[in-house]
N, C-alpha and C positions, 0 to 999 in steps of 0.2 A: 504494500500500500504506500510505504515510503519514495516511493518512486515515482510518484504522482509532486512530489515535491522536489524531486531531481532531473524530469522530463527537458528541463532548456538543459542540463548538460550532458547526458543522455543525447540530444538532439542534435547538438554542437557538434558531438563525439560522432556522428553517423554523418553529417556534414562534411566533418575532416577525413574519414575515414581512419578511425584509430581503431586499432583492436583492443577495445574494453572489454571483459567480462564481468558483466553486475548479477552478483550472485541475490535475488529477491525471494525473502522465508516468508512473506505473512498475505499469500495469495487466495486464499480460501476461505467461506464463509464456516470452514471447521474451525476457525481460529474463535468463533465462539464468542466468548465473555467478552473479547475487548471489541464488539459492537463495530457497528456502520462505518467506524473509523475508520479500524482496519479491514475492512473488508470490499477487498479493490471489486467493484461491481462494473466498472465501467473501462480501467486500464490497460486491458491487454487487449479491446479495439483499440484505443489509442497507440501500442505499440505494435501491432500488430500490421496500421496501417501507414507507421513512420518508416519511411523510405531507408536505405541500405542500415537496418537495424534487423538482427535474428533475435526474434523473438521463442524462445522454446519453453513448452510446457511437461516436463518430463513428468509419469506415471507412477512411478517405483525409482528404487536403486540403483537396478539397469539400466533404464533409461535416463536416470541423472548422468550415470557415466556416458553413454552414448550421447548427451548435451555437454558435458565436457569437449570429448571429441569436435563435436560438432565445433565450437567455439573458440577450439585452437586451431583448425582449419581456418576460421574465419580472419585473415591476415589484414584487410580493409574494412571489416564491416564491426563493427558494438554487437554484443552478445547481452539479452539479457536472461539467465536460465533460474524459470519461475517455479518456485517450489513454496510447499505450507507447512508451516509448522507442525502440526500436529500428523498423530503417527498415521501412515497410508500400509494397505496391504503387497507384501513383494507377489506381482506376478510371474516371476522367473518359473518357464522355463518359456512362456507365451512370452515374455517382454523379450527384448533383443537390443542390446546398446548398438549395434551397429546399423541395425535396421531406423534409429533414428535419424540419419543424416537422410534416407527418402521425405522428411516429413509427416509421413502415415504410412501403415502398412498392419497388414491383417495378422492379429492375432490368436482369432477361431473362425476356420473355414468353413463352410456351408456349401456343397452343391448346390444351386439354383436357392439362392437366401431369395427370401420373399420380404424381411428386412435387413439393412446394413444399419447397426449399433456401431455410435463412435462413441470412444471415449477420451478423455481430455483430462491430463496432470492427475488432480490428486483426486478426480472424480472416478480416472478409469477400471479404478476394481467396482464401481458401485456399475458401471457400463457394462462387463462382462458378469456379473451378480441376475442384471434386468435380461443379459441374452439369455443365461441362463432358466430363468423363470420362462421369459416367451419360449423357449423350446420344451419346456414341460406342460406348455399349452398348447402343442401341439404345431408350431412356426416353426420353420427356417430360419436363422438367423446367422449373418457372419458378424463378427467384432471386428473394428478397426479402433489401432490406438493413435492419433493423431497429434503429436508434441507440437508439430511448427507449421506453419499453414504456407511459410516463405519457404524455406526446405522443401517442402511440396510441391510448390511451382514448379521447380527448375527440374524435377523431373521429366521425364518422356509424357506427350499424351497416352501413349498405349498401357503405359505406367499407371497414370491416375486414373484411365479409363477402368482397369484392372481393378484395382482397388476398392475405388466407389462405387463400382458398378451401375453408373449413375445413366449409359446409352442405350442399358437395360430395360429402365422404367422402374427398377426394382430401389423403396421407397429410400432413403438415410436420414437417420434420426439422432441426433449429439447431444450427449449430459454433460452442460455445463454449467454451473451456476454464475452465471455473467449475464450481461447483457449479451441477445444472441448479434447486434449485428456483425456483418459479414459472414456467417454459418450460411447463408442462404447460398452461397455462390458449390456448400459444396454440400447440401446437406437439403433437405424437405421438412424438417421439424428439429423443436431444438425441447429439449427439457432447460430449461434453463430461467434465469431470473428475471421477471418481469421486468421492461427498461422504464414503469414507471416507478421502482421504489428502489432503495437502499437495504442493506443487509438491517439483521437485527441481533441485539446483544444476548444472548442465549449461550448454555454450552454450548460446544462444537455440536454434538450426536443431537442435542435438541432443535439446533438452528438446521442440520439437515433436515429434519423431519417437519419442523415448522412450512420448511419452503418444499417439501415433497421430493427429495434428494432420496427417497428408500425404495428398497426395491418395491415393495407392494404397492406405493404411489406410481413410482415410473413405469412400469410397469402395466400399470392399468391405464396410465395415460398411454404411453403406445401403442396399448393394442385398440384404445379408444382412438386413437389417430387413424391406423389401417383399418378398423375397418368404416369410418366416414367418408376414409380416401376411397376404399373400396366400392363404397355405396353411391361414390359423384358429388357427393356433397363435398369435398376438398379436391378441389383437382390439382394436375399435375401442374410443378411450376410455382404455385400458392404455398412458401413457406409459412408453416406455423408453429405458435411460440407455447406450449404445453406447461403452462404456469401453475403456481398451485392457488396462490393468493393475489392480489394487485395492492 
């Protein structure tokens, strides 16, 4: 959240082209008790969308290392590798530090998925938690873990085409607790934090659940998504923002 007060030199630093690495701990609305303050709702659009800055959001352990990687690579460009305090699940043996430097890349395959679950930093054990439920309801479902959205770019189309499955028709849906925008360009529905409110001061496990972060919330919102999509009533194209509260 601190970083929202370091943005003009952050900015500067991507301007110049210097290799910075900004290590940022307090990205998540797990961070609980210390409220709205710290709880960046709006900041990783903003770096997300500042020009030659790698923004990455690593999952676990593994993929912290693999945002290392990525970041001493990066010889011209500010790194800032975003992580939350509070303790996250290691998905090793699905996570992959190397597999970070793609951007996204799947980490539960599906045959003919009927949906694509992204997951995102410190949310993505709750992303493959919610696959897991939809496929005991009887879905398809591939996981993808998504750290950097800039790292994704520079991939191949045949690359992203792969991944998202998105020339398919086949739906992707992303747990974030942020604001969703720009999730639209790669995604059909976002579990994510309404962009008209602020976090709230709560434990961490309570402030998920407040804002519908659990599997049994997300979960029902999704499959409430497909089957509206299914029914015409959301057509294809129409991102939507699967909120719990406003």
């Amino acid at each position: 959240m601190f970083y929202l007060y370091a943005a003009p030199a952050v900015r500067m630093g991507a301007l110049q082209h210097l290799q910075v690495i900004h290590a940022a701990t307090h990205d998540s609305i797990g961070m609980g008790e210390d409220g709205p303050t710290h709880q960046p709702i709006e900041l990783a659009a903003l770096y997300r969308a500042m020009p030659n800055l790698l923004y990455i959001r690593p999952g676990d352990s593994e993929e912290t290392a693999g945002a290392w990687l990525a970041a001493i690579k990066a010889k011209s460009t500010p790194s800032i590798i975003s992580t939350s305090r509070h303790a996250v699940r290691q998905l090793t043996p699905k996570t992959n530090r190397h597999n970070v430097s793609k951007g996204a890349y799947v980490i539960e395959e599906e045959a003919d998925p009927e949906v694509v679950m992204i997951g995102v930093g410190a949310e993505l054990s709750l992303a493959v938690d919610v696959a897991a439920e939809l496929r005991n309801q009887g879905l398809r479902v591939r996981t993808v873990s998504f750290p950097s959205q800039r790292l994704f770019e520079k991939q191949s189309l045949e690359y992203k085409r792969s991944t998202l499955q998105r020339g398919s028709g086949t739906p992707a849906v992303v747990i974030e607790p942020y604001a969703a925008n720009g999730w639209e360009r790669y995604a059909d529905a976002a579990v994510c934090m309404s962009v008209n409110r602020f976090g709230k001061s709560l434990p961490g496990t309570v402030a998920y659940e407040y804002f519908g972060f659990t599997v049994s919330s997300a979960s029902t919102k999704v499959k409430a998504f497909l089957d509206r999509r299914k029914s015409g009533e959301i057509l294809p194209g129409e991102f939507c923002e699967l909120v719990e509260r406003e």
